[in-house]
N, C-alpha and C positions, 0 to 999 in steps of 0.2 A: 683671776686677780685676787690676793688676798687681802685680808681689813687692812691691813698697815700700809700696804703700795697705794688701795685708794683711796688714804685720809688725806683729809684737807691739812696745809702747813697749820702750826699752831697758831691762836690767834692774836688780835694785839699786843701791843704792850707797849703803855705810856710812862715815862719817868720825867716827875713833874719836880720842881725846882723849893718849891712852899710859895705860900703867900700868893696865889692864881688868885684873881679877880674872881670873888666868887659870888658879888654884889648885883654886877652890871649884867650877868653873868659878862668874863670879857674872852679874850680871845682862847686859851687855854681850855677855859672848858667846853667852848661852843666846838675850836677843831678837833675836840677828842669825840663829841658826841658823834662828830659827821666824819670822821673815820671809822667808828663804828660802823653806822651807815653804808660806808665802803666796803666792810669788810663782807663775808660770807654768812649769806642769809639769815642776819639781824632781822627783827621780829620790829614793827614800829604798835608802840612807841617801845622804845630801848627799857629792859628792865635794867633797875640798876641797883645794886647791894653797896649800901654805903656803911663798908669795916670802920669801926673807931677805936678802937682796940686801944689804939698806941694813944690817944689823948686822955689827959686829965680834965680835959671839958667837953664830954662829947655831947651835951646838951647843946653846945653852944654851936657847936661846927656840926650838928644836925640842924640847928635853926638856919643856919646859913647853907648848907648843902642843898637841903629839900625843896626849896623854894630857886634855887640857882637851876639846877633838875629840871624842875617842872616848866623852869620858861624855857630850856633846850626843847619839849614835846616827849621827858623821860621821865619813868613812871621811879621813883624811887623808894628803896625798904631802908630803914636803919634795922644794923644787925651790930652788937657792943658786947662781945665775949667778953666775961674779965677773967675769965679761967678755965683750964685746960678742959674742963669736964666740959664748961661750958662749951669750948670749940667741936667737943664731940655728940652734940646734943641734938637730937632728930631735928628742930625746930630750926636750928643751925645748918646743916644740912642740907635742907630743904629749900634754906631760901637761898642759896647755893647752885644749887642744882635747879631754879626757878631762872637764875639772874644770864642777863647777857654782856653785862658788866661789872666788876668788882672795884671795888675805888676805895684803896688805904688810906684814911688821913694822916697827918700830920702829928706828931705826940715823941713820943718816946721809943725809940726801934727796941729799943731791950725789951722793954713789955711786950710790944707788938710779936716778937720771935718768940719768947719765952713761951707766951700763951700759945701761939699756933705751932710751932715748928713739930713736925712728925706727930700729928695729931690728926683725927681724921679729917677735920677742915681742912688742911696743908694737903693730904694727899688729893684728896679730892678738886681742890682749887688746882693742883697740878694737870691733875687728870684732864678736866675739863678742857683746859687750858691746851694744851699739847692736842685732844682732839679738836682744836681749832672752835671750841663752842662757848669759851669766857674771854674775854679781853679783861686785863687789867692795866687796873694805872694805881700808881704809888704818888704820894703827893710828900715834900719833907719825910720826915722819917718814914712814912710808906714807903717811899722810892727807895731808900737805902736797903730798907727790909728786903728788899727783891733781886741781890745781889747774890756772888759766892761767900765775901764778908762784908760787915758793913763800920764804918766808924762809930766807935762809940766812945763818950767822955769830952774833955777837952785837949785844947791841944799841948797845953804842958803836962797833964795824965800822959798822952801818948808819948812824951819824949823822955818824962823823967824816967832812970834807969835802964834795967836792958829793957830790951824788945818785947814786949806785950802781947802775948796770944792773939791770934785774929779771932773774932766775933763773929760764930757762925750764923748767917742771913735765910732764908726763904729758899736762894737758888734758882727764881725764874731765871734769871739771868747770872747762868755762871762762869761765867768767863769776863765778868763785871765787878769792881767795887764799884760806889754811886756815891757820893756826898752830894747833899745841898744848900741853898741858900748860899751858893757857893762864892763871887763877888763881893756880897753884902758882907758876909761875914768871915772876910777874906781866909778861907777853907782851903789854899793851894799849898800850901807847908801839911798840912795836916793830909790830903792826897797822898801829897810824892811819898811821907813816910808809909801810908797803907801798903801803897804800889812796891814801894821798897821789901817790904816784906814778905810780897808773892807776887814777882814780876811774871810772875805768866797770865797775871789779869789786866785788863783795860783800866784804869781809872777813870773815871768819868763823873764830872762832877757839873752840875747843873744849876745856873743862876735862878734867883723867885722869877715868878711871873714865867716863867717858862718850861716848855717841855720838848723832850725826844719822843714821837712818834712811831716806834717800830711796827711795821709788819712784815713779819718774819718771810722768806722767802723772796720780797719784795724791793722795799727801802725802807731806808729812816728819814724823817722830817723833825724838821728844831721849827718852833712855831713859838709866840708869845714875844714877849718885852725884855730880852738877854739872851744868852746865848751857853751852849755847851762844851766845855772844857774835857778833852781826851786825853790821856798820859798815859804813854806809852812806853813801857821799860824791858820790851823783851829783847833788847840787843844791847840796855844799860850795863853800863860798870858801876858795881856797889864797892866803893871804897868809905870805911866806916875807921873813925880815925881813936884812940884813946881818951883826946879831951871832948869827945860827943861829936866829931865833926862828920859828917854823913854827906859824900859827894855823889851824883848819880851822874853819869858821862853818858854820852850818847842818846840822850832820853829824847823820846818822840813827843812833840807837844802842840794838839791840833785843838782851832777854836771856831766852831760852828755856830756860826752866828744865824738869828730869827731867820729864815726861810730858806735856809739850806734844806737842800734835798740830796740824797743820794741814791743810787738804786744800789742793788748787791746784783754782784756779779758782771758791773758796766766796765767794759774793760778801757773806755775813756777818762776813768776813774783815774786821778795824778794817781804814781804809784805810792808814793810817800803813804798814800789813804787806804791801798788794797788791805794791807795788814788789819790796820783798823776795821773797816766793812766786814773781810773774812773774819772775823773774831768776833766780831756785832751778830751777822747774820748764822755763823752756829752756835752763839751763844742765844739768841732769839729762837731756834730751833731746837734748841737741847739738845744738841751734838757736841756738846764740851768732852 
């Protein structure tokens, strides 16, 4: 039997909404810890790498992280690249290759990719990862980071004029776009158009306070205070009109609300949803 027939499936991977209770600790970050827990031979207490990358206050969302952590029974490092060098830097690395969790905050995804993308941190968080030995979670612009692209700007940048390059992401999930905060900051116009412009990806866009739970090979679980929005355009018709008018026909649009669960591969699964799952769960494996 060789290495690759007997590796374990990759491991977690959480897409968290922004704005998780991260006081009480409340519900979002207590089920991420204890699916860790679940997963494959996690170490107690959980080490955990908290990226800040992407904010402009990472003093702040380290005051509040660290202490959220530590009353789950998890030992946490803050680790604050602000540049490429820095992403490749032994001490980076290290703590990397130490962690059994990685947790992107919230900030600004442009920074966040810019600094990491194809930099030894990036491969190596891949790496890990795919051998089933890092679980991540992205929280607000973390979550979006960890897509094939991800939304960047507002949403009259994206509409005014032609069509706007997609915004290359991270890739853990590539067969994903992600927006967050999605409800609150009503982010559904802003979707359809990403989706529109590479229907072969899921949109999937996640309200605060909550998260998708994948384990790959397994299921997915929606946990927290809203729920997760799925757009699905690969049997759409893009009719795109001269005065700006952009219809999508046919479009798939599913809303998984707090404690759905799915498994991959349930064949009691509505079919409406197969599509979705199949597309989840090889895009959770890096079979895109």
């Amino acid at each position: 039997m060789n290495a690759r027939t007997s590796a374990r499936p990759p491991a977690l991977l959480a897409l968290i909404g922004g704005n998780e209770d991260r006081l009480t600790p409340g519900a979002v970050l207590r089920e991420l810890i204890a699916a860790c827990h679940e997963t494959h031979a996690v170490r107690t207490p959980i080490q955990v790498v908290v990226l800040s990358t992407a904010s402009g206050e990472p003093d702040l969302l380290w005051s509040q992280y660290e202490p959220a952590f530590r009353a789950l029974g998890a030992t946490p490092q803050w680790l604050d690249p602000r540049d490429r060098d820095a992403a490749g830097a032994a001490e980076t690395l290290d703590a990397v290759r130490a962690a059994d969790l990685l947790f992107m905050t919230g900030g600004d995804q442009e920074r966040l990719v810019d600094v990491i993308i194809d930099t030894p941190l990036h491969a190596l968080v891949r790496e890990r990862h795919r051998a089933g030995e890092l679980a991540i979670a992205g929280t607000s612009a973390g979550a979006s980071a960890l897509g094939a692209h991800m939304p960047v700007g507002d949403l009259d940048e994206q509409f005014a004029g032609p069509p706007r390059a997609l915004h290359r992401a991270l890739g853990l999930m590539p067969a994903l776009v992600i927006d967050q905060h999605f409800a609150q900051r009503k982010r559904h116009a802003r979707l359809l158009h990403l989706v529109s412009l590479d229907p072969r990806r899921l949109g999937v866009g996640i309200d605060e306070d909550t998260a998708v739970l994948i384990r790959p090979d397994v299921s997915l679980r929606v946990v927290g205070s809203g729920a997760a929005t799925v757009i699905d355009a690969a049997r759409a018709s893009d009719r795109r009109e001269s005065a700006g008018i952009i219809a999508l026909e046919n479009l798939g649009f599913h809303l998984l609300a707090s404690g759905a669960s799915l498994s991959f591969g349930d064949p009691t699964v509505p079919a409406h949803l197969q599509r979705v799952l199949q597309t989840i769960a090889a895009s959770a494996s890096l079979r895109d």
